[in-house]
Every structure is written in C-alpha cells, then in structure tokens.
VMD Tcl script that builds the backbone (N, CA, C; Angstrom):
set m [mol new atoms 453]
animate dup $m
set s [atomselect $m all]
$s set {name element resname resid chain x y z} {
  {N N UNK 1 A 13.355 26.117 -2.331}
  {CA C UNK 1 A 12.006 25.840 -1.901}
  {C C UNK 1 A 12.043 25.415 -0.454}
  {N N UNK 2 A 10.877 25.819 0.672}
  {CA C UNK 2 A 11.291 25.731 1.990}
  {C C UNK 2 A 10.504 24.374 1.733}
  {N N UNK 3 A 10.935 23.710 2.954}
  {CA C UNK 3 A 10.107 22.359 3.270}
  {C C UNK 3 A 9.837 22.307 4.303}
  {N N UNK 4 A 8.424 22.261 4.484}
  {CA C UNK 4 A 7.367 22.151 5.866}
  {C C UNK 4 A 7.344 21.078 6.440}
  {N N UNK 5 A 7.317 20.946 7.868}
  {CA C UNK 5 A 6.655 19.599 8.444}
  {C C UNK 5 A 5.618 20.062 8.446}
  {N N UNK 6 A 4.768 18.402 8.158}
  {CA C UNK 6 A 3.106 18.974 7.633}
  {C C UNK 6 A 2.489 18.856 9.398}
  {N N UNK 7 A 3.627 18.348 10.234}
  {CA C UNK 7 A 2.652 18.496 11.791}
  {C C UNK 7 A 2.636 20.187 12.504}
  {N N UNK 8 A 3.859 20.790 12.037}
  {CA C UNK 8 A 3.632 21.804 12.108}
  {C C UNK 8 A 2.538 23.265 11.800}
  {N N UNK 9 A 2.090 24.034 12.519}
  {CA C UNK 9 A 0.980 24.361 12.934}
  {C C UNK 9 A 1.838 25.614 11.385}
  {N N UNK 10 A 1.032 26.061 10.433}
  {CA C UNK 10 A 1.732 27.107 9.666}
  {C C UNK 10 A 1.185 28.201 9.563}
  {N N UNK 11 A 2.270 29.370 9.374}
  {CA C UNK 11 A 1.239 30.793 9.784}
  {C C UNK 11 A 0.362 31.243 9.046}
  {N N UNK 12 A 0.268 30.997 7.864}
  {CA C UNK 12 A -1.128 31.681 7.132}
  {C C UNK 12 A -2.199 30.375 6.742}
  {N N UNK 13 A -3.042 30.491 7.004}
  {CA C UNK 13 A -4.241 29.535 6.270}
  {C C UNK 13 A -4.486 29.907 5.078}
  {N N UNK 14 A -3.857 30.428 4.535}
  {CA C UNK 14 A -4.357 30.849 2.867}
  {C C UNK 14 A -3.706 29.737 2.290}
  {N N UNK 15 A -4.384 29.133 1.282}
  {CA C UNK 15 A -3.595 27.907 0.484}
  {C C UNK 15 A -3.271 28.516 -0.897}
  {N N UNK 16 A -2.217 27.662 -0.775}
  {CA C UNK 16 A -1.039 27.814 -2.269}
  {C C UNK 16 A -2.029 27.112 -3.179}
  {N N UNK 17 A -2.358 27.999 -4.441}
  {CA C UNK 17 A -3.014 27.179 -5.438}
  {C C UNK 17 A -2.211 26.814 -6.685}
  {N N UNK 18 A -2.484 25.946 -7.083}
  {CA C UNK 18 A -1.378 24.873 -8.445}
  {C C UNK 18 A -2.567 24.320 -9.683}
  {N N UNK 19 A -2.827 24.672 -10.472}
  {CA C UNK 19 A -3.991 24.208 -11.311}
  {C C UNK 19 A -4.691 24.232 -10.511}
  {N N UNK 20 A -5.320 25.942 -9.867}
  {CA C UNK 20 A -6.450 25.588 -9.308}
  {C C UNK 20 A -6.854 24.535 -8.040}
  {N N UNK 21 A -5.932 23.781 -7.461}
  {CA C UNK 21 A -6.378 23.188 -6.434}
  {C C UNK 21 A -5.345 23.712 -5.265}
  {N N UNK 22 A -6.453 23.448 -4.570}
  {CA C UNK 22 A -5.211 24.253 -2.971}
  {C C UNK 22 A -4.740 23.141 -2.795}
  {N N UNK 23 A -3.969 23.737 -1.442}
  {CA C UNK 23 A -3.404 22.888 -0.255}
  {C C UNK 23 A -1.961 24.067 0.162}
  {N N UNK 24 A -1.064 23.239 1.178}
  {CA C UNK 24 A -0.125 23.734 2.015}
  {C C UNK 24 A 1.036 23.176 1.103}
  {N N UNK 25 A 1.696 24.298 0.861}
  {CA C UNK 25 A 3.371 24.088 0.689}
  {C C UNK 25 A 3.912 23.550 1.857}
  {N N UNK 26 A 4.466 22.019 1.361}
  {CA C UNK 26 A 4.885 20.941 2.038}
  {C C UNK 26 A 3.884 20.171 2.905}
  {N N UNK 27 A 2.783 20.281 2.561}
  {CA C UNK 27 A 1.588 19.590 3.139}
  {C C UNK 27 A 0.667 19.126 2.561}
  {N N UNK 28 A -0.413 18.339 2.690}
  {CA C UNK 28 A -1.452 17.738 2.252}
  {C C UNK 28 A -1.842 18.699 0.877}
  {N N UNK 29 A -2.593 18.121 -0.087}
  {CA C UNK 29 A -3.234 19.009 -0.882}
  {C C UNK 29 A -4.586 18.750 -0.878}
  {N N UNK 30 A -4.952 20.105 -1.381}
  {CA C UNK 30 A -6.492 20.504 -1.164}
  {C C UNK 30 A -7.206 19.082 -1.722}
  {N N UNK 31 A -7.983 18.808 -0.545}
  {CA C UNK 31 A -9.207 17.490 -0.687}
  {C C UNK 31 A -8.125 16.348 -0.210}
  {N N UNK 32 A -8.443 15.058 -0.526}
  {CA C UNK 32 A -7.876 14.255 0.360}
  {C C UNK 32 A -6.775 13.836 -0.338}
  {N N UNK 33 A -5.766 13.580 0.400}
  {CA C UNK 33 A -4.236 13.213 0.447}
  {C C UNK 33 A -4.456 12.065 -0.581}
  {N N UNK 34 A -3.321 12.173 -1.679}
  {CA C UNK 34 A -3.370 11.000 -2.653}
  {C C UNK 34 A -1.701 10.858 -2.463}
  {N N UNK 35 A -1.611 9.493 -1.424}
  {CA C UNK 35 A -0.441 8.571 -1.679}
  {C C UNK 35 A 0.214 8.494 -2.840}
  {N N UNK 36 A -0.524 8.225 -3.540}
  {CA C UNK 36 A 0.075 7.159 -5.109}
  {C C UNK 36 A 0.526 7.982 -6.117}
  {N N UNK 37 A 0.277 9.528 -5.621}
  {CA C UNK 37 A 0.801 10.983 -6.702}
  {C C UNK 37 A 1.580 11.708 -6.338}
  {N N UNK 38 A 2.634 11.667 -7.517}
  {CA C UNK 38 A 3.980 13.043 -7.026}
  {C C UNK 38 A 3.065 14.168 -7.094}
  {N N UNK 39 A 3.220 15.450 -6.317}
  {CA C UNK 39 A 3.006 16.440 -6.305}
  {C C UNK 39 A 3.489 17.047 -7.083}
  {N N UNK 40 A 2.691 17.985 -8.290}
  {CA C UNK 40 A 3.167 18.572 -9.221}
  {C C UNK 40 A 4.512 19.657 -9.188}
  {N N UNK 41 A 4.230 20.070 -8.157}
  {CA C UNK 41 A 5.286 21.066 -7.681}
  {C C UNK 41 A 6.469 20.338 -6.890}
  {N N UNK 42 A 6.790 19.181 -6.924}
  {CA C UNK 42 A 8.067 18.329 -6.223}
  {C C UNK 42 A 9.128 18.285 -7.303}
  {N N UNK 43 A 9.175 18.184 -8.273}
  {CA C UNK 43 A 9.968 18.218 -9.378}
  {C C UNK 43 A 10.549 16.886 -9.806}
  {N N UNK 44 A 9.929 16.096 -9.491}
  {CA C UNK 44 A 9.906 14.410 -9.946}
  {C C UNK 44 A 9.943 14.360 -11.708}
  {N N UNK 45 A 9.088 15.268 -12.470}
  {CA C UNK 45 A 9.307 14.781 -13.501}
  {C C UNK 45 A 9.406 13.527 -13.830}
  {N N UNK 46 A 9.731 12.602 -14.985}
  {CA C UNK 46 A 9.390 11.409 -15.108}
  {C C UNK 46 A 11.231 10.629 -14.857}
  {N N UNK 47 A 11.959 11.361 -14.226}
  {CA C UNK 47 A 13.485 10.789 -13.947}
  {C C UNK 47 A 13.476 10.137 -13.116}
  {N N UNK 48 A 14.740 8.970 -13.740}
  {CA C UNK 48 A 14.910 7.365 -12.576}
  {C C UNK 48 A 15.961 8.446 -11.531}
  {N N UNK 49 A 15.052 8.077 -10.345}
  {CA C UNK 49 A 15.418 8.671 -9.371}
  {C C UNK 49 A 15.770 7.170 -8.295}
  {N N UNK 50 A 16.660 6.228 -9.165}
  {CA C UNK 50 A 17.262 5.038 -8.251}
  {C C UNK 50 A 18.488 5.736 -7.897}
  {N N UNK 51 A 19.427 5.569 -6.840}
  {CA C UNK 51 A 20.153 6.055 -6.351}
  {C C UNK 51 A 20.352 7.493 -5.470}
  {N N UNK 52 A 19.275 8.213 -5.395}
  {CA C UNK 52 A 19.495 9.532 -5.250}
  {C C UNK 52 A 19.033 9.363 -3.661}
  {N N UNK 53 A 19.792 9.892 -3.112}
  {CA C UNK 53 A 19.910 10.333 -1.126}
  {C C UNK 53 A 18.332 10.860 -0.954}
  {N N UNK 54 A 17.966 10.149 -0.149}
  {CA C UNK 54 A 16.345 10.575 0.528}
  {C C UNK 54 A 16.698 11.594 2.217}
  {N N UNK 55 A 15.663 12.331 2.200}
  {CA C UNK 55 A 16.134 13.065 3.201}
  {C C UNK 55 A 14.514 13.495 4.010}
  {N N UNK 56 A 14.536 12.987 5.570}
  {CA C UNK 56 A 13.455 13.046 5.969}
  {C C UNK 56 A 13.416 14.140 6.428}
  {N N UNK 57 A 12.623 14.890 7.252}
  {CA C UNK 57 A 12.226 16.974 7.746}
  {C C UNK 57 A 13.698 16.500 8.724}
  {N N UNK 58 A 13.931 15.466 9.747}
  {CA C UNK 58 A 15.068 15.492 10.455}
  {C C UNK 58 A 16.021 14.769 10.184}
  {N N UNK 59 A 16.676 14.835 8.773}
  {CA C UNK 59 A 17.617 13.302 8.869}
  {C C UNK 59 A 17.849 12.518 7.700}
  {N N UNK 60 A 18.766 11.987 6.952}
  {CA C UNK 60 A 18.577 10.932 6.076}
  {C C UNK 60 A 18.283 9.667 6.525}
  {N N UNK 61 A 17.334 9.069 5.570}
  {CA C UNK 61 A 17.084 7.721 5.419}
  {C C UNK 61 A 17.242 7.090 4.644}
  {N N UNK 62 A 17.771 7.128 3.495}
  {CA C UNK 62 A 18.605 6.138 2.778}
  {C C UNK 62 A 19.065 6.351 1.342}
  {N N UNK 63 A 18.865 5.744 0.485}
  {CA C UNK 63 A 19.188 5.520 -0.927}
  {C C UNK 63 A 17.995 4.946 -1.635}
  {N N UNK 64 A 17.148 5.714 -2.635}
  {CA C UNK 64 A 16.286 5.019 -3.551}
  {C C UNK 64 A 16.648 4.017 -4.083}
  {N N UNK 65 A 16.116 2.492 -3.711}
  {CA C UNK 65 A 16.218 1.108 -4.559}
  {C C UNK 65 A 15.682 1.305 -6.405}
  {N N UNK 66 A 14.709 1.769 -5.702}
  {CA C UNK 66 A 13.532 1.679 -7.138}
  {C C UNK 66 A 12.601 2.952 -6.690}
  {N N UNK 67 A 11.844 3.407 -7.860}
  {CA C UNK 67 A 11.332 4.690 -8.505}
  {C C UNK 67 A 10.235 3.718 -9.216}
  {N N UNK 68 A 8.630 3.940 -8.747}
  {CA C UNK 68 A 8.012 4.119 -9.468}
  {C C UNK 68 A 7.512 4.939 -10.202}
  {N N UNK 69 A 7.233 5.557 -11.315}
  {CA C UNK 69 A 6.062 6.456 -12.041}
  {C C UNK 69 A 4.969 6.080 -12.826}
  {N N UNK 70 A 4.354 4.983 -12.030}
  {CA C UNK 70 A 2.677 4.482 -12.958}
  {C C UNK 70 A 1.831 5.057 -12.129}
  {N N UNK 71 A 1.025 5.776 -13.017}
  {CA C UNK 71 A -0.380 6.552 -12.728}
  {C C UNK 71 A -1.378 5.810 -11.674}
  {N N UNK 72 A -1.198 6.487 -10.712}
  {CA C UNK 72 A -2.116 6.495 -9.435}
  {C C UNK 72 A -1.505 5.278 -8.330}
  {N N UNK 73 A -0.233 5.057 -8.673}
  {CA C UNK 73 A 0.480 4.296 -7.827}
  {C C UNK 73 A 1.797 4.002 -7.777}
  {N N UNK 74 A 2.196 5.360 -8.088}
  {CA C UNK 74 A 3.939 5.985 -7.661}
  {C C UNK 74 A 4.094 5.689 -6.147}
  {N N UNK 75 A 5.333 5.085 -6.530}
  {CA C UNK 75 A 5.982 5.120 -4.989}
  {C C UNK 75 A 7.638 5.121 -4.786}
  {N N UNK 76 A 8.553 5.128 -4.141}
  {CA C UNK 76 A 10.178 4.567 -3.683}
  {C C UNK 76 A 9.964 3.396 -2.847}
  {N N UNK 77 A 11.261 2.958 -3.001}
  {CA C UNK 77 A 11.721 2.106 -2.435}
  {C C UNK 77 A 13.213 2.254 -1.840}
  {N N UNK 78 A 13.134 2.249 -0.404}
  {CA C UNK 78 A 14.529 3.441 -0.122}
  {C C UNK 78 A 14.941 2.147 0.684}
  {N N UNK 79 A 16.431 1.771 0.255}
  {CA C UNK 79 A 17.256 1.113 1.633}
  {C C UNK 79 A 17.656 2.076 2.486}
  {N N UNK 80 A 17.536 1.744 3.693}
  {CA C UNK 80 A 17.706 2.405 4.659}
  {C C UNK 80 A 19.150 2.090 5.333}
  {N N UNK 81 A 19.712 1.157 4.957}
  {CA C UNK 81 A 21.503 1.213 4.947}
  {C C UNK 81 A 21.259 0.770 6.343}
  {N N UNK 82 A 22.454 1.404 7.238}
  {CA C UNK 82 A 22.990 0.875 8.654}
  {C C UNK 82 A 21.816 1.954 9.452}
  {N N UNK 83 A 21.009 2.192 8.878}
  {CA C UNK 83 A 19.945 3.684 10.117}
  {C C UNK 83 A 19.037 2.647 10.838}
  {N N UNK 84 A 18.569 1.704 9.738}
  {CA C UNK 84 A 17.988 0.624 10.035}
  {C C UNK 84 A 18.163 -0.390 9.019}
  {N N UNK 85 A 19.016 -1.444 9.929}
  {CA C UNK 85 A 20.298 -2.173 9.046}
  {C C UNK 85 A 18.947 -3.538 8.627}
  {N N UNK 86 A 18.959 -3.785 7.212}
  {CA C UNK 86 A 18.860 -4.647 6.620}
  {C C UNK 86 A 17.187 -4.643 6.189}
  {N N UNK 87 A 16.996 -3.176 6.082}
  {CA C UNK 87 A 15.421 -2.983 5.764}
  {C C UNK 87 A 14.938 -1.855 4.875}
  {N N UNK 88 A 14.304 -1.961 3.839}
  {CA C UNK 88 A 13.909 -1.402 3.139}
  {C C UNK 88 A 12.459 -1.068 3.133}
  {N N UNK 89 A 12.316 0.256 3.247}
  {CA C UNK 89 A 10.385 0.852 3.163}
  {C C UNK 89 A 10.742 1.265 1.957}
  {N N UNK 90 A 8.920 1.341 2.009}
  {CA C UNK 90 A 8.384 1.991 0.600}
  {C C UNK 90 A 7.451 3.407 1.081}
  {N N UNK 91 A 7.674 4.377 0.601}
  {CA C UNK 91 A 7.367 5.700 0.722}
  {C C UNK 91 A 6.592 5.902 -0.723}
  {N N UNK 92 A 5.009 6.004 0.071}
  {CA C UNK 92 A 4.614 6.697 -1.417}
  {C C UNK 92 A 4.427 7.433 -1.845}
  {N N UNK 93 A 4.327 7.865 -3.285}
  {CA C UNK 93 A 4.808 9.180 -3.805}
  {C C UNK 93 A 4.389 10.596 -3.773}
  {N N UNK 94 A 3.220 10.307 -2.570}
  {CA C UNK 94 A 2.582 11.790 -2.303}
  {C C UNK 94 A 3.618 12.190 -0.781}
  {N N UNK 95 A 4.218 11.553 -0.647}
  {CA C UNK 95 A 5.313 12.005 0.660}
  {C C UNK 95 A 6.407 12.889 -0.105}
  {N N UNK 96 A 6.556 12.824 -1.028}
  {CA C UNK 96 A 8.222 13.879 -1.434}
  {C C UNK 96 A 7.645 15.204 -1.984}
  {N N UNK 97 A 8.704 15.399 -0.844}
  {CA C UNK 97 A 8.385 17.643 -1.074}
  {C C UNK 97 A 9.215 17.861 -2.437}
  {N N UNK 98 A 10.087 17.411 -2.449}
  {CA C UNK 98 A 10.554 18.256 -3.533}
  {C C UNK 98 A 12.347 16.996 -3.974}
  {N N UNK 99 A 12.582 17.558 -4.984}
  {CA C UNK 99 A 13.636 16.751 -5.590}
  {C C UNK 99 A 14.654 17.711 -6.190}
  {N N UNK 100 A 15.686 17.357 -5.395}
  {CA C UNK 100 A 16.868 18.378 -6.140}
  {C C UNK 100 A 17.910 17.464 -7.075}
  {N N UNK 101 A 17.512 17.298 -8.438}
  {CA C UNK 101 A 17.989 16.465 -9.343}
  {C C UNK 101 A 19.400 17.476 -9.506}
  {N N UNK 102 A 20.175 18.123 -9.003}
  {CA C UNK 102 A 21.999 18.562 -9.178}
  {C C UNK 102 A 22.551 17.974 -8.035}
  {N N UNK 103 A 21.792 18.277 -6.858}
  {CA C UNK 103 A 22.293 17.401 -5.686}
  {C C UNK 103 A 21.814 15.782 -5.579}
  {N N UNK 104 A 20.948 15.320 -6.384}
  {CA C UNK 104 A 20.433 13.832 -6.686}
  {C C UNK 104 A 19.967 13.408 -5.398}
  {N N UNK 105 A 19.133 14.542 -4.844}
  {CA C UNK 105 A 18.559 14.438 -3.347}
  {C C UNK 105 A 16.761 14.081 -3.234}
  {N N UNK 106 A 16.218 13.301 -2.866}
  {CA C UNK 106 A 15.241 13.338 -2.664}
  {C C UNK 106 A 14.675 13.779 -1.403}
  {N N UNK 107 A 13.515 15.212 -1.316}
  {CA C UNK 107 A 13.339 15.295 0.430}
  {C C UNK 107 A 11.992 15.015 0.584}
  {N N UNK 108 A 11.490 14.028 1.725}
  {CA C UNK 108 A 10.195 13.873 2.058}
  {C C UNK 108 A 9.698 14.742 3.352}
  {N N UNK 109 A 8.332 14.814 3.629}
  {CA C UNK 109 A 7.777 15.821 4.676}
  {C C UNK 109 A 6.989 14.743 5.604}
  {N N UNK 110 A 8.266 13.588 6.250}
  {CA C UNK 110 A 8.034 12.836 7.268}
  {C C UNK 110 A 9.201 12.459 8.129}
  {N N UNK 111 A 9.033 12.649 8.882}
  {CA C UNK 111 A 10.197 12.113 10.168}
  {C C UNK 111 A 10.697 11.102 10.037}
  {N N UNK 112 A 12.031 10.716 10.007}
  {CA C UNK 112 A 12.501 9.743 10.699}
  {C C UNK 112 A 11.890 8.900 11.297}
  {N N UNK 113 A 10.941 9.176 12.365}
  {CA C UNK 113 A 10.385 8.115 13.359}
  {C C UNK 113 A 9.179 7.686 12.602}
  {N N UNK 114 A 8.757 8.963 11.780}
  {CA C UNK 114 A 7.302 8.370 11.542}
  {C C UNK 114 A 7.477 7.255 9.843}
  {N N UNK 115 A 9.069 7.427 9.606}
  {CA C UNK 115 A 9.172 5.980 8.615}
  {C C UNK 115 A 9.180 5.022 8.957}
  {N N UNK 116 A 10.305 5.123 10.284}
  {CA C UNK 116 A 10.781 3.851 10.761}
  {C C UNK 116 A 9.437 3.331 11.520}
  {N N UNK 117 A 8.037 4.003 11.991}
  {CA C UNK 117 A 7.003 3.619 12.340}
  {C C UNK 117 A 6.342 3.045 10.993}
  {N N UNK 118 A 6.556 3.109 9.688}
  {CA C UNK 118 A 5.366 2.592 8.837}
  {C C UNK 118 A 5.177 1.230 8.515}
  {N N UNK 119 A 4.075 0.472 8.246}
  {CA C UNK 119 A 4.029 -0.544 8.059}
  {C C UNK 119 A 5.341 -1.137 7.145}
  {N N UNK 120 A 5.452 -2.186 7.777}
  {CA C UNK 120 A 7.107 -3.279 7.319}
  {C C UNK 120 A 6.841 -3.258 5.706}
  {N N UNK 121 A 7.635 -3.034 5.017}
  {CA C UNK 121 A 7.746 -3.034 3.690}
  {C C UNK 121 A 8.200 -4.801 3.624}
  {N N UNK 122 A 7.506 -5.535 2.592}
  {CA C UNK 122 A 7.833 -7.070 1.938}
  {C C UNK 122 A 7.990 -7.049 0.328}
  {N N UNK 123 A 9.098 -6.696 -0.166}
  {CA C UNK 123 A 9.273 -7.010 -1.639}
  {C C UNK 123 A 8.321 -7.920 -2.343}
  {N N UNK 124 A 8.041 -9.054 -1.884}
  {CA C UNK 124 A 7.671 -10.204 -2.291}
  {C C UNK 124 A 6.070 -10.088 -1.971}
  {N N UNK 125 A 5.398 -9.468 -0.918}
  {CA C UNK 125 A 3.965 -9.106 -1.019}
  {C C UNK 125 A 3.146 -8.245 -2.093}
  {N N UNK 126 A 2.832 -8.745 -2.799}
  {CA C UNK 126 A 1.616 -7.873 -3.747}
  {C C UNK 126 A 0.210 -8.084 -3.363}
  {N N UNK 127 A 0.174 -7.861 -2.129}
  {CA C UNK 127 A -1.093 -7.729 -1.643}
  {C C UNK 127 A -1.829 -6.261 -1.849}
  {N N UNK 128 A -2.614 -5.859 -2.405}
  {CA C UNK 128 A -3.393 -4.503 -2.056}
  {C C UNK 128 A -3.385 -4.335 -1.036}
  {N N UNK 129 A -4.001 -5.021 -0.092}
  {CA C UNK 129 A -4.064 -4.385 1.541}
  {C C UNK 129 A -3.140 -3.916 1.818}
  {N N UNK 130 A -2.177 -4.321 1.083}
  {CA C UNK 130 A -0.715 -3.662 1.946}
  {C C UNK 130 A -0.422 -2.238 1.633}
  {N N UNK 131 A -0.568 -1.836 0.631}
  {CA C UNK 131 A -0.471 -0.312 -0.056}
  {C C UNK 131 A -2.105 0.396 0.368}
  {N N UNK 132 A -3.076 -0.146 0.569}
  {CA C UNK 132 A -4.234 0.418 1.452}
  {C C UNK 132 A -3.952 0.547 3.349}
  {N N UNK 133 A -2.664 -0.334 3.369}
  {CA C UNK 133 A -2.308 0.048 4.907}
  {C C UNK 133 A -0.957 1.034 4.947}
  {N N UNK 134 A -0.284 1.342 3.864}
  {CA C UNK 134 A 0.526 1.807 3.762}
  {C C UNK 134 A 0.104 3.693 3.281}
  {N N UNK 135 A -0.853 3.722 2.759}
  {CA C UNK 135 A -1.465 4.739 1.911}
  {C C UNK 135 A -2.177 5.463 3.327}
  {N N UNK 136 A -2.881 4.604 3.787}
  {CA C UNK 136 A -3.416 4.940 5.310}
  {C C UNK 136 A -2.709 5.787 6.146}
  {N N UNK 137 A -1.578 4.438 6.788}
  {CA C UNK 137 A -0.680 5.127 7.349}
  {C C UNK 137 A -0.295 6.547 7.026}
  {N N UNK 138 A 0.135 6.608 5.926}
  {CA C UNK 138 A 0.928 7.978 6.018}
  {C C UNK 138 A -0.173 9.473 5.397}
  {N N UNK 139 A -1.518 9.245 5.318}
  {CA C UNK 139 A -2.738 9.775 5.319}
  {C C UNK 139 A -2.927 10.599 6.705}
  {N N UNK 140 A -2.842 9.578 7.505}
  {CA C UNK 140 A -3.043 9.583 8.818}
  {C C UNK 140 A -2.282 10.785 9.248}
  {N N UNK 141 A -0.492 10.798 8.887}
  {CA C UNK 141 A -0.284 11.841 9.393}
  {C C UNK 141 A -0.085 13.282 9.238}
  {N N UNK 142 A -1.255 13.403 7.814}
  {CA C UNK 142 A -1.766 14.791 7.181}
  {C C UNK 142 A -3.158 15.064 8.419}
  {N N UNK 143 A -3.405 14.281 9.194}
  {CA C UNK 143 A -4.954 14.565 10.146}
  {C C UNK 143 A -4.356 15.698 11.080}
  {N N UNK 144 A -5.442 16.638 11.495}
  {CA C UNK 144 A -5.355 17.388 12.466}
  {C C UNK 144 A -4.330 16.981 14.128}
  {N N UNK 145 A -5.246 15.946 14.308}
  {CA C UNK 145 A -4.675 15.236 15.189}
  {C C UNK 145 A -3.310 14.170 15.286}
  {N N UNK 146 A -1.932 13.915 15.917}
  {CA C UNK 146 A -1.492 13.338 15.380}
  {C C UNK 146 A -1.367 11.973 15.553}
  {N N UNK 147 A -1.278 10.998 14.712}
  {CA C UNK 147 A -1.711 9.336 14.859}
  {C C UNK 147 A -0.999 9.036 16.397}
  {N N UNK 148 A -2.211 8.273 16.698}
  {CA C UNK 148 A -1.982 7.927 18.220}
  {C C UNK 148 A -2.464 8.053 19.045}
  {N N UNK 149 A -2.989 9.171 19.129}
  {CA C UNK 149 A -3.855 10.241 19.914}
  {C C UNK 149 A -5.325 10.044 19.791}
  {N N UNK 150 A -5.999 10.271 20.920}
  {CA C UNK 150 A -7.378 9.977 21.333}
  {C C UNK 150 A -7.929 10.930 20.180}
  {N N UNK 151 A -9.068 11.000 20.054}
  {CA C UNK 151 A -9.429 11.994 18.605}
  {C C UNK 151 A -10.688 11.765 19.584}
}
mol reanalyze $m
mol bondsrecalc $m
mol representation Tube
mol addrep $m
C-alpha cells in the first residue's frame, strides 16, 4: 500500500471510496477529519499494537507505549527514545496510514517535524482541552493551507 503525504498536492481528484465515503489514500477522509478513528483501510484491527516501530512519511519516531481502541477516541502513545530524548506524544488514531502487523510497523502520514511540533503530550493530564488541542492540531494539517501560514 503506497503512503501519501497528505501535504502533497496528488494527481487525480477522484476519491477512493470505502463504505461509500470518499477521501484520499493516505489523506483526510471525505467530510471532516476524525482524530479519534482508525481508518478502516489502515489495518489496525482490534491488535495490541504496544511495541511495534512507528514510522513518520520521513523517518522513525519511536516505539508504541500504549494502543488505544475505545470508540471515538483511539489514539498511541509513542516514546520517542533518543530522537527526542525523554518524551513521549500521543498521535491520534486518525494519523496511521496503515499497519504492517509481520513487520510490527506502524506508519503515520505526518512528518517528523510536524510531531515533534504537536502539542506536549502529559500522561497525568486528563483534561479534554487537551485532546481538543491535540485533535486540532493535527486537523489542521489535513487544511489546504499549511498550519502557519496567513490563510
């Protein structure tokens, strides 16, 4: 399965349909971006995917801590090892393109920079706002425009 950067401009506008709903292979799906959902076509299935190598469009970023799968608020929890020593994000679960459970690889369709840019992950915060700033964030960089930029 190829994996898209979703900033990348892609050659056909025809959308891939999956039960009827569009969107872009390796990109947003048709209507608005849902954080908190594996993409049916990623191959997540309901497997503890703790331990398995995360891999950003340029790069690894770490090792899955923890694997959520509760309805409408899936997410990882990836140490990021010595890339960025002594910190752990949370990536939520509408970021992973796809899962190669023989290679125990997880790949997401975000950069390197644009993890190490996401709001600071806090184990110990169970704040909503924080997964409404986190859900944001990485919303943001399914927009036309890319975050940062005058719009």
């Amino acid at each position: 399965m190829d994996r898209l950067d979703p900033g990348a401009a892609h050659a056909s506008p025809k959308p891939v349909t999956d039960d009827g709903q569009g969107g872009f292979a390796g990109g947003a799906p048709a209507g608005a971006f849902d954080p908190w959902r594996y993409r049916d076509e990623a191959g997540v299935t309901d497997a503890d995917l703790a331990g398995y190598k995360v891999e950003a469009t340029d790069g690894s970023i770490g090792k899955i801590d923890e694997a959520s799968h509760e309805v409408n608020a899936s997410y990882l929890v990836v140490d990021t090892g010595p890339w960025i020593f002594g910190r752990k994000v949370m990536l939520p679960a509408g970021t992973v393109n796809h899962v190669d459970h023989d290679a125990r690889t997880v790949s997401v369709d975000r950069s390197r920079d644009q993890v190490k840019a996401a709001p600071e992950y806090d184990e110990t915060d169970t704040d909503p706002a924080y997964r409404d700033r986190l859900g944001g964030y990485y919303d943001d960089t399914y927009a036309p425009v890319p975050p940062g930029t005058a719009r």
